[in-house]
N, C-alpha and C positions, 0 to 999 in steps of 0.2 A: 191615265197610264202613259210612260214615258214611251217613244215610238222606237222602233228599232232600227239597225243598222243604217245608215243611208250610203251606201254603197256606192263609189267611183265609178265602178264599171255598168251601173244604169244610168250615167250620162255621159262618160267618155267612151273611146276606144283608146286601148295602149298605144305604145307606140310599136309599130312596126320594124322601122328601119332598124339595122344590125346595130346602128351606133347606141343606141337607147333599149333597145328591145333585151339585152345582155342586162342592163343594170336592175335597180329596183323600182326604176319607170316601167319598167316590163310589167309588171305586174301592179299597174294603178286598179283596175278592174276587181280584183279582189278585198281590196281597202277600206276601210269606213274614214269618210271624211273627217272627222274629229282626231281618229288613229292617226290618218294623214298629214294635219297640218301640225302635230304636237313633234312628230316624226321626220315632217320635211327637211328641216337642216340636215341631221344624217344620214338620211338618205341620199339627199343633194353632192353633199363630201362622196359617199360611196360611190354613185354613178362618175364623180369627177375622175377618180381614182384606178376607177377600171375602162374610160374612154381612151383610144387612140391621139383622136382630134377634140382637143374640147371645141374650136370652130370649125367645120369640116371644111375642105380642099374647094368643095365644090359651093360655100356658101357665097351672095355677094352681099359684102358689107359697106356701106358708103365712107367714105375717107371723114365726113361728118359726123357720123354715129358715133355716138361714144359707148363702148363694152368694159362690162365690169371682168374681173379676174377670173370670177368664178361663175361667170354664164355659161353656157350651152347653147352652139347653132350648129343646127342638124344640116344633111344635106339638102344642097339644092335653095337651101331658105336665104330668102332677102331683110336687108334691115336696108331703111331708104335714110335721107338726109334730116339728121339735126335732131336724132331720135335717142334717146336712151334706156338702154338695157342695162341691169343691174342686178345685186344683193342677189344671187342664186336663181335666174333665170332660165327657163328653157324655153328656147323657140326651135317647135321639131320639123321635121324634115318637110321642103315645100312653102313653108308656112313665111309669111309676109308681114311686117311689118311696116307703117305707112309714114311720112315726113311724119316730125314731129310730133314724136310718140313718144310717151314715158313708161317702160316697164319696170315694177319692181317687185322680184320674190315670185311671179308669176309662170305658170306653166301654157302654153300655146302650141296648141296640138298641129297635126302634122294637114299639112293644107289648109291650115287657117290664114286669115285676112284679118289683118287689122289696119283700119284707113286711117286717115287724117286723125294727127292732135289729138289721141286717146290715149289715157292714161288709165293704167289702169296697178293695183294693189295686191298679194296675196289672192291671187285670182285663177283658175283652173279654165281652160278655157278649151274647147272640143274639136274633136279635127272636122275638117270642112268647115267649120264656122266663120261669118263673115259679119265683121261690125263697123258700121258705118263713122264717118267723120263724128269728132265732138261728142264721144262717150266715155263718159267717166266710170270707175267702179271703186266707191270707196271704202276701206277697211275697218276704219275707226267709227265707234259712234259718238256722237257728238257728247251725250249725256256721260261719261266720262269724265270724271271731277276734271283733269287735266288732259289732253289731246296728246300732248307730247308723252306722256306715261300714263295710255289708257288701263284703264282696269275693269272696267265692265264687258262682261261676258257678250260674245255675239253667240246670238238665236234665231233660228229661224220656225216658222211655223208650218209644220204639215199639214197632209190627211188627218193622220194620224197623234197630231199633236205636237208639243214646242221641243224640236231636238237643239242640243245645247253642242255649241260649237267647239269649247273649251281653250277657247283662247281671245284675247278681246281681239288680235288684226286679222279678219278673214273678211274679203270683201265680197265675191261669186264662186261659182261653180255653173259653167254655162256652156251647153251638150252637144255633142256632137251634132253640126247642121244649123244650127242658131243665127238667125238672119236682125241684123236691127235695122232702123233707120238712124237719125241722127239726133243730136243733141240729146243726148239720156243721160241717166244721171239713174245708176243702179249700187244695189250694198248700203250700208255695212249687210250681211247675210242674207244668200241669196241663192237657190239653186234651180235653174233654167232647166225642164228638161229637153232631151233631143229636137230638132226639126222644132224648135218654135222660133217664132217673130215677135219683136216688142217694135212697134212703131214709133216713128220721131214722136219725142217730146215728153215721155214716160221718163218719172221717179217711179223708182220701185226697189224695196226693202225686206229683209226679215221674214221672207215667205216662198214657199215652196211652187213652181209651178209646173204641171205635167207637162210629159212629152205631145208635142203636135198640136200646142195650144198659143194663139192669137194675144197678145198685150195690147191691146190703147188704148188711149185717151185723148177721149172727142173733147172734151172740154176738161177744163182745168181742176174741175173738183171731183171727176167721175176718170175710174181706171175700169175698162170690162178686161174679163177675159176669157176667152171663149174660146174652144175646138173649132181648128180648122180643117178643110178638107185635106188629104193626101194628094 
């Protein structure tokens, strides 16, 4: 049996801030992922269309950072040096982005962290969340006659069975509160719930994990993952 909905709003929070909470980011929480990413371009032009600032007054941007046309920075958010933002971007209010960083097509909720040299793809990513240096998140899969014009389907696996992404470039979906270490390497299709931790040195792909639960890998051929305390 095919699983149902997998809903935005049991891993993000909208966004708050007036600048975004008006458009159709306001309403991420009610969405089904698949709906979402078939939908993002239009959406993205809509929120453009109805913003005041597409960079707010109050963000700081380093004179290095390079911003694309059609980004979005919320209030109060920083982009640090030699980092680039791109192809329909938001980084929402608060939210941090660290030296050389590549964002593309990605959503960065409001109080997040993103450290060092992380790059990351078609990626959702939850407010408070905080990811350490050397994290990758990628969108394509490899198996993909061609990389440059993928065509296979990105899936992930639930509880409840393999929901189908309906697009081949989706890289995460990673929840409000989501703490990493370093050097990871997550996606093509992925969705983190709330308050978990994936520990340095985790590949991890194509599968679902709940809120409040523990990632690592003690050795190279074994991933546990386990409930953590609150």
């Amino acid at each position: 049996m095919a699983p149902g909905p997998l809903l935005l709003g049991d891993y993000l929070q909208a966004p708050a801030c007036p600048q975004l909470a008006a458009t159709p980011y306001g309403s991420l929480g009610k969405t089904d992922l698949a709906e979402f990413l078939a939908a993002w371009p239009d959406l993205h032009r809509e929120a453009l269309s109805r913003i005041e600032h597409r960079i707010h007054p109050s963000a700081r941007v380093h004179s290095t950072a390079l911003i694309g046309d059609d980004v979005i920075i919320g209030r109060g958010a920083q982009v640090w040096e030699f980092t680039t933002v791109r192809d329909g971007s938001v980084i929402g209010a608060g939210a941090s982005v660290g030296f050389n960083c590549e964002v593309t097509h990605a959503f960065i909720g409001e109080g997040a962290v993103l450290g060092h040299r992380i790059g990351i793809n078609r990626t959702l990513v939850g407010s408070g969340a905080h990811l350490s240096a050397n994290l990758t998140v990628a969108a394509i899969s490899m198996w993909s006659p061609q990389m440059r014009t993928p065509e296979r389907e990105i899936i992930l696996r639930t509880s409840e069975g393999i929901y189908r992404c309906g697009t081949p470039r989706f890289g995460a979906l990673i929840g409000d509160g989501v703490q990493t270490g370093n050097n990871i390497s997550l996606g093509p299709g992925l969705a983190v719930g709330r308050n978990c931790r994936i520990t340095s040195g985790v590949t991890l792909a194509g599968r679902s994990i709940p809120d409040h639960h523990t990632v690592s890998n003690p050795r190279t051929t074994d991933v546990n993952v386990h409930r953590h305390r609150r």
